[in-house]
SEFIZA-3560 file (N, C-alpha, C; in Angstrom, 3 decimals):
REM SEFIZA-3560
<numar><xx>-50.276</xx><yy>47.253</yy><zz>-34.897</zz><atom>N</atom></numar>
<numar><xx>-51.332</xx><yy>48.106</yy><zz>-34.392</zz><atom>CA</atom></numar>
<numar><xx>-52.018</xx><yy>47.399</yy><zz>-33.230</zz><atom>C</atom></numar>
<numar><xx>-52.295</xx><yy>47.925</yy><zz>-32.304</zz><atom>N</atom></numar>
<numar><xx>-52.912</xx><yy>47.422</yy><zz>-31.035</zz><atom>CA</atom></numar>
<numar><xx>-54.154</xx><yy>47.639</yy><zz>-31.504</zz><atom>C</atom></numar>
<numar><xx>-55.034</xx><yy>46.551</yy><zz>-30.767</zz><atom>N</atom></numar>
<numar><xx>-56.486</xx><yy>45.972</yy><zz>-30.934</zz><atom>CA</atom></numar>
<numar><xx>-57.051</xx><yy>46.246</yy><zz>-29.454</zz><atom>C</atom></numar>
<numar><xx>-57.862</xx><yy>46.796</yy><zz>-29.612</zz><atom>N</atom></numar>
<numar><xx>-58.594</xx><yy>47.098</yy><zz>-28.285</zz><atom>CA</atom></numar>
<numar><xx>-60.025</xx><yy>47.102</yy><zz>-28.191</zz><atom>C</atom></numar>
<numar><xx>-60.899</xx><yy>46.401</yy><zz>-26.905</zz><atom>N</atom></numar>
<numar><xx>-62.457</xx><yy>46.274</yy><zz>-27.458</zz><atom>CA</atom></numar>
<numar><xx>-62.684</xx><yy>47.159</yy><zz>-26.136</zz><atom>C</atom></numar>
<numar><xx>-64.254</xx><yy>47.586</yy><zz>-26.981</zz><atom>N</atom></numar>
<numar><xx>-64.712</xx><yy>48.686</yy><zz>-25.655</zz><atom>CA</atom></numar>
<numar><xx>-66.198</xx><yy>48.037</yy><zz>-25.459</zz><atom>C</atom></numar>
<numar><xx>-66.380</xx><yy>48.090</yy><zz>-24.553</zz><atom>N</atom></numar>
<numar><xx>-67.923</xx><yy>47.653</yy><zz>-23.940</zz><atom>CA</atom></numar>
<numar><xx>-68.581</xx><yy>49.353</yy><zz>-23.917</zz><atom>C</atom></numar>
<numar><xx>-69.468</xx><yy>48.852</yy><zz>-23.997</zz><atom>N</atom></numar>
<numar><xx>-70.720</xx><yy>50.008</yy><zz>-23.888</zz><atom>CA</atom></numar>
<numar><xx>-72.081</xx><yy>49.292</yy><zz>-23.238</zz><atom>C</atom></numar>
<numar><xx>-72.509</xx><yy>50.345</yy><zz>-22.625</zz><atom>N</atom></numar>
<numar><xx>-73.660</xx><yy>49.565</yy><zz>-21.682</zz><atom>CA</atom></numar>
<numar><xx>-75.268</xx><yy>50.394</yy><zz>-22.082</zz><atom>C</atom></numar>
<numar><xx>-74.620</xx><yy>51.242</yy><zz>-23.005</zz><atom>N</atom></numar>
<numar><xx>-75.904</xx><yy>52.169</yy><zz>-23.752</zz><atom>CA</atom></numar>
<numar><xx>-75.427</xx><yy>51.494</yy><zz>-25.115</zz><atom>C</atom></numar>
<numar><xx>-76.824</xx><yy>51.907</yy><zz>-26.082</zz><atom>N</atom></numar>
<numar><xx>-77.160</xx><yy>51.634</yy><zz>-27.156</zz><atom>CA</atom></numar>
<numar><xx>-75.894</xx><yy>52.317</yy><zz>-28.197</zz><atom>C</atom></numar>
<numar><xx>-75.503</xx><yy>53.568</yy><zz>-27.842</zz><atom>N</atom></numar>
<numar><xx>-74.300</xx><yy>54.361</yy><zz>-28.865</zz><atom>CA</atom></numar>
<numar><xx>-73.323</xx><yy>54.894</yy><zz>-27.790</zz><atom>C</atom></numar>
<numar><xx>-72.500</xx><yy>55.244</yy><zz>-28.539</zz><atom>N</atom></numar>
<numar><xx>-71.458</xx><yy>56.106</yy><zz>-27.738</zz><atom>CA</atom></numar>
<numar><xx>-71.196</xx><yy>57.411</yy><zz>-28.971</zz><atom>C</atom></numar>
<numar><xx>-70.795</xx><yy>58.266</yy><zz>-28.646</zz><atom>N</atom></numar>
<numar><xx>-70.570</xx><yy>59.463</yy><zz>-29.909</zz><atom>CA</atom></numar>
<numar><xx>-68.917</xx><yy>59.125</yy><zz>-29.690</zz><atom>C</atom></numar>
<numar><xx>-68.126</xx><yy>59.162</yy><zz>-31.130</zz><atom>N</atom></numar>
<numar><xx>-66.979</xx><yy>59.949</yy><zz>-31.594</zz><atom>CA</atom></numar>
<numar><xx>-66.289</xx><yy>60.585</yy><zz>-30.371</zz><atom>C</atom></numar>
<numar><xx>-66.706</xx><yy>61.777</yy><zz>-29.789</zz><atom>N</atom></numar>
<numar><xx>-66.056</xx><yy>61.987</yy><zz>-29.144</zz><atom>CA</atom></numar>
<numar><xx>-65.844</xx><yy>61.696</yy><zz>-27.952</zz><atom>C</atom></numar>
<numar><xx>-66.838</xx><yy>61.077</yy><zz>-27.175</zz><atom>N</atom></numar>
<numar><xx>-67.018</xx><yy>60.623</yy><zz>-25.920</zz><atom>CA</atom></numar>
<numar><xx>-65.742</xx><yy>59.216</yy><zz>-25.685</zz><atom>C</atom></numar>
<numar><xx>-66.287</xx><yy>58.753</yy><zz>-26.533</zz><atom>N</atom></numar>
<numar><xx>-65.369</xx><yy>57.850</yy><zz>-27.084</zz><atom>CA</atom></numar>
<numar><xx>-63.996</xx><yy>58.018</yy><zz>-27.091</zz><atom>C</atom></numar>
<numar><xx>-63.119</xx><yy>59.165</yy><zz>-27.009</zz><atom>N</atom></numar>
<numar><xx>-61.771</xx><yy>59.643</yy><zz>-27.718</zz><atom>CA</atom></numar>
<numar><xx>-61.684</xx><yy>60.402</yy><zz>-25.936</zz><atom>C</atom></numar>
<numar><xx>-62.480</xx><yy>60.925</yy><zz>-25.190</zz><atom>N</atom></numar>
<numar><xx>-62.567</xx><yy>61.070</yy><zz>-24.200</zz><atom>CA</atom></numar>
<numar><xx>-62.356</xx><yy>59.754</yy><zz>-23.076</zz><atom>C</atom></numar>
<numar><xx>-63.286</xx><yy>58.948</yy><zz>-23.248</zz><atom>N</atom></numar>
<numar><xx>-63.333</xx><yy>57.922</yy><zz>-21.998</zz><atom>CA</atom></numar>
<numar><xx>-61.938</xx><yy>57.246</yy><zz>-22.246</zz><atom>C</atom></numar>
<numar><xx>-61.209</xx><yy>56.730</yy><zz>-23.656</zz><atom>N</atom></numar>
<numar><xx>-59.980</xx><yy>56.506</yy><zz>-24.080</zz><atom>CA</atom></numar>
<numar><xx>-58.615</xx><yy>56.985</yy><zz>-23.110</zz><atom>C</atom></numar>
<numar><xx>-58.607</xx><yy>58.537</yy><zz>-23.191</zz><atom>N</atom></numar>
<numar><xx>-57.825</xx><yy>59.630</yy><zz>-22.599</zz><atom>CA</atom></numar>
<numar><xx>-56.983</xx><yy>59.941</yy><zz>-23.581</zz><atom>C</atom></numar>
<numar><xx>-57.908</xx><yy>59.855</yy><zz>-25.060</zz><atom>N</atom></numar>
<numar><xx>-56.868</xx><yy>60.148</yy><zz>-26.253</zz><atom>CA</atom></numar>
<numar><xx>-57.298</xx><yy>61.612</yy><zz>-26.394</zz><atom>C</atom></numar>
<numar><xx>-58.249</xx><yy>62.509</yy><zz>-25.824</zz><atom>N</atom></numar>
<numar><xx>-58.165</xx><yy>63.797</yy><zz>-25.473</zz><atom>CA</atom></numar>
<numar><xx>-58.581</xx><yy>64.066</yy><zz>-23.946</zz><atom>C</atom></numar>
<numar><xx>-58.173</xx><yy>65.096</yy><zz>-23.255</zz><atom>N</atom></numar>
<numar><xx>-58.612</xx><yy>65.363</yy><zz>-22.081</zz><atom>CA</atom></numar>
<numar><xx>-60.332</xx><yy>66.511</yy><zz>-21.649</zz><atom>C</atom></numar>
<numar><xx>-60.857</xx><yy>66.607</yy><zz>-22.856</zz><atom>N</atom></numar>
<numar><xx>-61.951</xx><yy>67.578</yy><zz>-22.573</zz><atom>CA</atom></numar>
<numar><xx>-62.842</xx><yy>66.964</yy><zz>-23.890</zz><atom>C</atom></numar>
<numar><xx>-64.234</xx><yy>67.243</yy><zz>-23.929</zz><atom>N</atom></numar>
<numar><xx>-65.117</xx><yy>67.042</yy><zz>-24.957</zz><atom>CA</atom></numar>
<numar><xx>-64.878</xx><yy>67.618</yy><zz>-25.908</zz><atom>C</atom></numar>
<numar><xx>-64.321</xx><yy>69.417</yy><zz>-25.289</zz><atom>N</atom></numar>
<numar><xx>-63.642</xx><yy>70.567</yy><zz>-26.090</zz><atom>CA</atom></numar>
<numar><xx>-62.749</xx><yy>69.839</yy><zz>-27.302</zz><atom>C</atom></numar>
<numar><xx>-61.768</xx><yy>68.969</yy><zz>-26.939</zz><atom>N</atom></numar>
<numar><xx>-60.785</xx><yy>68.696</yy><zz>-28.169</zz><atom>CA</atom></numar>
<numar><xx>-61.005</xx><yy>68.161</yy><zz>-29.045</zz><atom>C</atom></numar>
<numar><xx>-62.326</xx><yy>67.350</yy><zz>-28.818</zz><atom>N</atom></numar>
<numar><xx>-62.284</xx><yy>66.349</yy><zz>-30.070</zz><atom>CA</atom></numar>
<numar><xx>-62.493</xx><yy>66.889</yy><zz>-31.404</zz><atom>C</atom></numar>
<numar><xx>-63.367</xx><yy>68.291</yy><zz>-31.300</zz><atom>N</atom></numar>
<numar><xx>-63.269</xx><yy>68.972</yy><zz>-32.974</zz><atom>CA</atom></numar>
<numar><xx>-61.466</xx><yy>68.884</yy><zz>-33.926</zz><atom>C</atom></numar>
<numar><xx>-60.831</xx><yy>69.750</yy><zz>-32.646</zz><atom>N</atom></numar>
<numar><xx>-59.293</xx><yy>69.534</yy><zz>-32.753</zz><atom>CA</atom></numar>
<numar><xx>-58.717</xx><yy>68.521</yy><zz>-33.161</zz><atom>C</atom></numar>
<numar><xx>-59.043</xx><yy>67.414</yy><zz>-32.073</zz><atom>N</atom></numar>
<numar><xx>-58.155</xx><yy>66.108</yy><zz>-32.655</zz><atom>CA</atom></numar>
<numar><xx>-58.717</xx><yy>65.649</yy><zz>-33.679</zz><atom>C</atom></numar>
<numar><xx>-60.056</xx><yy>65.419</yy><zz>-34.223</zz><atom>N</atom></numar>
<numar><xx>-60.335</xx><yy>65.598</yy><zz>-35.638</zz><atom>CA</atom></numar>
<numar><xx>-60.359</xx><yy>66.368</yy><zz>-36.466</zz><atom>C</atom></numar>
<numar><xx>-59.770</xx><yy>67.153</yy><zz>-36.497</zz><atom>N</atom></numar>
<numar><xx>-59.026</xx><yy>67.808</yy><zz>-37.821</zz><atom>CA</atom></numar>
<numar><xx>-57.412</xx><yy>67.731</yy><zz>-37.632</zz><atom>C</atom></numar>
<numar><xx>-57.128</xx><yy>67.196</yy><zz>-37.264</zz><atom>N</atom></numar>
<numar><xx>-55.162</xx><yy>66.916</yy><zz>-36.807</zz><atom>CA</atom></numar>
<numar><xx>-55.274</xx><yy>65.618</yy><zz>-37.551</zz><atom>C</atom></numar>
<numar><xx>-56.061</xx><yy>65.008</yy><zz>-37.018</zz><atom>N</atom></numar>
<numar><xx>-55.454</xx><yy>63.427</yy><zz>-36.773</zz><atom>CA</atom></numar>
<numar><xx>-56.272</xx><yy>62.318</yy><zz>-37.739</zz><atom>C</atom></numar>
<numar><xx>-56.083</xx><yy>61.354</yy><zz>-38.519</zz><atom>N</atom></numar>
<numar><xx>-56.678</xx><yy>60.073</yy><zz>-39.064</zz><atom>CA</atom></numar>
<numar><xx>-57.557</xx><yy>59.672</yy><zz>-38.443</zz><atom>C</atom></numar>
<numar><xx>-58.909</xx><yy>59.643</yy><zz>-38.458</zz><atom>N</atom></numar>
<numar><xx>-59.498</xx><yy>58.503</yy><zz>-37.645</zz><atom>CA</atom></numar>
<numar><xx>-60.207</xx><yy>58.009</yy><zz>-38.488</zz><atom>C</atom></numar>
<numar><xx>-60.777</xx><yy>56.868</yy><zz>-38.808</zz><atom>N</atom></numar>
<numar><xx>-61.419</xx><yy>55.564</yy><zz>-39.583</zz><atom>CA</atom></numar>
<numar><xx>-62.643</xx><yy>55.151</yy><zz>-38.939</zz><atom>C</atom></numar>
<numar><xx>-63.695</xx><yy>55.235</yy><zz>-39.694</zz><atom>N</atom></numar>
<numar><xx>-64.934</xx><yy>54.429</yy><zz>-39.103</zz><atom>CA</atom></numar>
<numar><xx>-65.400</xx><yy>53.407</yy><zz>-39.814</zz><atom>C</atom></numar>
<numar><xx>-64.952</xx><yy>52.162</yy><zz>-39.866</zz><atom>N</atom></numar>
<numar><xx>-65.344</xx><yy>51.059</yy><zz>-40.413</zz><atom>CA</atom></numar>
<numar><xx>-64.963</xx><yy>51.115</yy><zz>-42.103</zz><atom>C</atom></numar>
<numar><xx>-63.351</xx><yy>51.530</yy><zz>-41.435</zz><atom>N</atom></numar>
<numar><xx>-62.525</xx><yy>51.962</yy><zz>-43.108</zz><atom>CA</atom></numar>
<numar><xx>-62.656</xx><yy>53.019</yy><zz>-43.763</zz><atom>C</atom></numar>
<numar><xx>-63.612</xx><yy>53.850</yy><zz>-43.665</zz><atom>N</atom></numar>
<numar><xx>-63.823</xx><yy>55.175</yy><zz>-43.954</zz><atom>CA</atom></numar>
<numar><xx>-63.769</xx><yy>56.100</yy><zz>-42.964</zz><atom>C</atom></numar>
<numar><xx>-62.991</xx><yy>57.844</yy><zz>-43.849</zz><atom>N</atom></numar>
<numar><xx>-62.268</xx><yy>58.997</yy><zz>-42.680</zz><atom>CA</atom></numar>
<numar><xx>-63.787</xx><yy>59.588</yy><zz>-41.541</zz><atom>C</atom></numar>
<numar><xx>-63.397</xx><yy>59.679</yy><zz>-41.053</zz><atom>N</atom></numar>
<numar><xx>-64.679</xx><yy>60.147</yy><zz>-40.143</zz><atom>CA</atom></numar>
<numar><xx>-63.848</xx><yy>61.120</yy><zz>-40.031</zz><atom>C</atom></numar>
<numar><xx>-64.752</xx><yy>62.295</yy><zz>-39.143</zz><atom>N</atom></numar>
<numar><xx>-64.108</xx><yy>63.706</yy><zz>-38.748</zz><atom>CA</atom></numar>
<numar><xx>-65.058</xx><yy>64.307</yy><zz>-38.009</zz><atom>C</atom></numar>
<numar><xx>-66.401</xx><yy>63.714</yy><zz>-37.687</zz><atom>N</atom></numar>
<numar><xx>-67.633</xx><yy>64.030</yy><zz>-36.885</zz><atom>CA</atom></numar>
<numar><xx>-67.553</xx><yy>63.920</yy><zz>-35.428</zz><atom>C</atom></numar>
<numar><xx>-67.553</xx><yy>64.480</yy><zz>-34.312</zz><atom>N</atom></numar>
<numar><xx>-67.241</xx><yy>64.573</yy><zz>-33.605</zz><atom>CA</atom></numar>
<numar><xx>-68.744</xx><yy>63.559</yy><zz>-32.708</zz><atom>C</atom></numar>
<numar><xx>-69.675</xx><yy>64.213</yy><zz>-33.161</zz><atom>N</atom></numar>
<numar><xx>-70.778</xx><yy>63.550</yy><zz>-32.515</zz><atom>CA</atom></numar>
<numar><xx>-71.470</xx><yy>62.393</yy><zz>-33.726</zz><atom>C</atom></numar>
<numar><xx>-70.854</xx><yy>61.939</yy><zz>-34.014</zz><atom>N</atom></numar>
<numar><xx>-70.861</xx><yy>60.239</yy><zz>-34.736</zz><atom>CA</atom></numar>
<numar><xx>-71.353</xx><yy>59.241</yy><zz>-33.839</zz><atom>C</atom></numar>
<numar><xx>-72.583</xx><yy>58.598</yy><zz>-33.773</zz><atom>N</atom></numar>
<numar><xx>-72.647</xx><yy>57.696</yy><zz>-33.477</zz><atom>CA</atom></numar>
<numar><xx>-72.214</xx><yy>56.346</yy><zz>-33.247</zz><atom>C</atom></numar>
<numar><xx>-71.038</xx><yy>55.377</yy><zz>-32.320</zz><atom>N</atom></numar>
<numar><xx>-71.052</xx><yy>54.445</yy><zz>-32.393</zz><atom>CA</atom></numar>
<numar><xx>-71.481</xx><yy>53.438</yy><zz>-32.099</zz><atom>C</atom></numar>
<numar><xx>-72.063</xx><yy>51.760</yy><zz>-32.841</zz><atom>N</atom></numar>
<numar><xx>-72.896</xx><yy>51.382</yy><zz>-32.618</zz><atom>CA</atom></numar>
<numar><xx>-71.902</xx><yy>49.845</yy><zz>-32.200</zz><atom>C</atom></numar>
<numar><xx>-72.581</xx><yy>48.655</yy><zz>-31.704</zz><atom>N</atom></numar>
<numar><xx>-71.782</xx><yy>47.440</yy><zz>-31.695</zz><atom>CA</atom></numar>
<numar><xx>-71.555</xx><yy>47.393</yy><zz>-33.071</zz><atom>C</atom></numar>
<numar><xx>-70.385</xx><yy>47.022</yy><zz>-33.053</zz><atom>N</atom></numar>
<numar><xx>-69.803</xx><yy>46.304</yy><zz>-34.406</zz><atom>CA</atom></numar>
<numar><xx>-69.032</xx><yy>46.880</yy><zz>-34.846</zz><atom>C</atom></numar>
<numar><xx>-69.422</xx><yy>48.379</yy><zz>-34.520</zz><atom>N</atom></numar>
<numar><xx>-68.383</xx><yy>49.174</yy><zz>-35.183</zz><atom>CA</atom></numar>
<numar><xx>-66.359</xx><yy>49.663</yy><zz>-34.902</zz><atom>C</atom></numar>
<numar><xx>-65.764</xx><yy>49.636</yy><zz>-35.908</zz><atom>N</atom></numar>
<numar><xx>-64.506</xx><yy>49.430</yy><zz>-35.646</zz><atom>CA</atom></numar>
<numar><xx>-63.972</xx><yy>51.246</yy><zz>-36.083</zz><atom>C</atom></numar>
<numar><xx>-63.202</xx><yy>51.095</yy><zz>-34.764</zz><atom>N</atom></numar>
<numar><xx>-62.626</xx><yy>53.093</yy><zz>-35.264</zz><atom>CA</atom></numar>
<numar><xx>-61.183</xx><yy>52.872</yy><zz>-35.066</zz><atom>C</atom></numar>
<numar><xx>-60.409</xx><yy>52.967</yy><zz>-36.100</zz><atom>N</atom></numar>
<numar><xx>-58.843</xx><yy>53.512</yy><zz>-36.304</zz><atom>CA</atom></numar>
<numar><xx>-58.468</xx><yy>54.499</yy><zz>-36.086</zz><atom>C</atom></numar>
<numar><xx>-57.724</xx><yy>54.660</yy><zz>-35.197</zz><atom>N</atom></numar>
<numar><xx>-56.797</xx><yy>56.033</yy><zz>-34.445</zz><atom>CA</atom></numar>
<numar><xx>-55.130</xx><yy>55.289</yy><zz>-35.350</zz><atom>C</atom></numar>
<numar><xx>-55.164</xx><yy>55.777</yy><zz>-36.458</zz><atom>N</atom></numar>
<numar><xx>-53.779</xx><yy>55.723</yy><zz>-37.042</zz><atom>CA</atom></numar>
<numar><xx>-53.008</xx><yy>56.607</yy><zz>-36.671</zz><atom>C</atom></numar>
<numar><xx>-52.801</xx><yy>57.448</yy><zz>-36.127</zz><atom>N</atom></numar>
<numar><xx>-51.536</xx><yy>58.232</yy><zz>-35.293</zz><atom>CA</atom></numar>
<numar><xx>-51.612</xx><yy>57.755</yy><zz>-33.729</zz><atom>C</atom></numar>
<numar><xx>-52.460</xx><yy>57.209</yy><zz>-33.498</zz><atom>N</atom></numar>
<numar><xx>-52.270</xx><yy>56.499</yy><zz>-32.020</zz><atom>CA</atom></numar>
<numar><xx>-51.518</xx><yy>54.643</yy><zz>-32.292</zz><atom>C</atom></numar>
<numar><xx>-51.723</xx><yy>54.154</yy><zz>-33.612</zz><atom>N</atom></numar>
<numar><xx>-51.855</xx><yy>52.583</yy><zz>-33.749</zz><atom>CA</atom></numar>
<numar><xx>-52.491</xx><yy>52.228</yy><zz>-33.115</zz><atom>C</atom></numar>
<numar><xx>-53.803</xx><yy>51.972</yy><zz>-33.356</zz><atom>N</atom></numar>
<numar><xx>-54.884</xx><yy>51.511</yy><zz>-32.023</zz><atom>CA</atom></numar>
<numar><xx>-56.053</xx><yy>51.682</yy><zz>-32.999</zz><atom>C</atom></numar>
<numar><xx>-56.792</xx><yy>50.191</yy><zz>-32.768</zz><atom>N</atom></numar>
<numar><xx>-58.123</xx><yy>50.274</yy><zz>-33.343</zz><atom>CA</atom></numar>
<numar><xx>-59.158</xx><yy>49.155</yy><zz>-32.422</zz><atom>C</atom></numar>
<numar><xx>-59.844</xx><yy>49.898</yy><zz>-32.153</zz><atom>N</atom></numar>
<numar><xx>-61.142</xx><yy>49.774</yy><zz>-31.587</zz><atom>CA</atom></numar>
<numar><xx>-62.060</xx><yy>48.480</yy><zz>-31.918</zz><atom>C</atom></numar>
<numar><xx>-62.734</xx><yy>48.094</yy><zz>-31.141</zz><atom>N</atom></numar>
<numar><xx>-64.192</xx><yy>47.595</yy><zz>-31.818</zz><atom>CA</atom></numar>
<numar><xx>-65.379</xx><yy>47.613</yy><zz>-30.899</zz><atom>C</atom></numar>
<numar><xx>-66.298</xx><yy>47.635</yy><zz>-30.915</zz><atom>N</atom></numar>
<numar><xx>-67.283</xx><yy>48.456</yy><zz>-30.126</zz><atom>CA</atom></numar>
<numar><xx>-68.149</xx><yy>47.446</yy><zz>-29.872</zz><atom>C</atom></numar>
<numar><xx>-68.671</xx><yy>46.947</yy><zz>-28.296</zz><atom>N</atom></numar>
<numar><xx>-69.251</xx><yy>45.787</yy><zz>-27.998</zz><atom>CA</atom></numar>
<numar><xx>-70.275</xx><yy>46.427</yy><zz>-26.660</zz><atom>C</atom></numar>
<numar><xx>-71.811</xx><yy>45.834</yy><zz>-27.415</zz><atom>N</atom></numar>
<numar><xx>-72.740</xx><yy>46.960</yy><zz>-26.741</zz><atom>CA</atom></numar>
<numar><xx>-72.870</xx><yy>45.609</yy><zz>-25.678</zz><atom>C</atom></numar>
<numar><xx>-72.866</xx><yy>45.741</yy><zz>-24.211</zz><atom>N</atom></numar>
<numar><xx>-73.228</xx><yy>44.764</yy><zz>-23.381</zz><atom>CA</atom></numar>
<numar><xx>-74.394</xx><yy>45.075</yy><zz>-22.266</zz><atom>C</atom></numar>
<numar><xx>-75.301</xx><yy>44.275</yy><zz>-21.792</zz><atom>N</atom></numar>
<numar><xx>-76.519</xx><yy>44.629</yy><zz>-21.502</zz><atom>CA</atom></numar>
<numar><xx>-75.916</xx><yy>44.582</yy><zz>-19.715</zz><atom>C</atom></numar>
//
């Protein structure tokens, strides 16, 4: 599984913005879609919230992509 870190320069990022800035969907529109298709993991547990808060620390699994995240808030 590929490991990938994301900087953030704000306090959160949402779920889907997130799955957006990625290019693991092409519109804000999909992410309801790609969460209900697809596995995603928020710190080991299924998420499916589209506007989920992510905070530093937090780790998100895209298991149909192999790719997991970890979320690094930088000033």
């Amino acid at each position: 599984m590929e490991k990938k870190i994301i900087e953030i320069h704000d306090q959160f990022i949402t779920l889907g913005q997130l799955l957006k800035h990625e290019s693991i969907i092409s519109s804000g529109g999909m992410a309801k879609w790609y969460l209900s298709e697809h596995v995603v993991k928020l710190n080991g547990e299924f998420e499916q919230r589209r506007g989920k808060k992510l905070y530093n620390g937090d780790v998100i699994e895209l298991v149909n992509e192999q790719l997991m995240i970890t979320i690094v808030q930088t000033d």
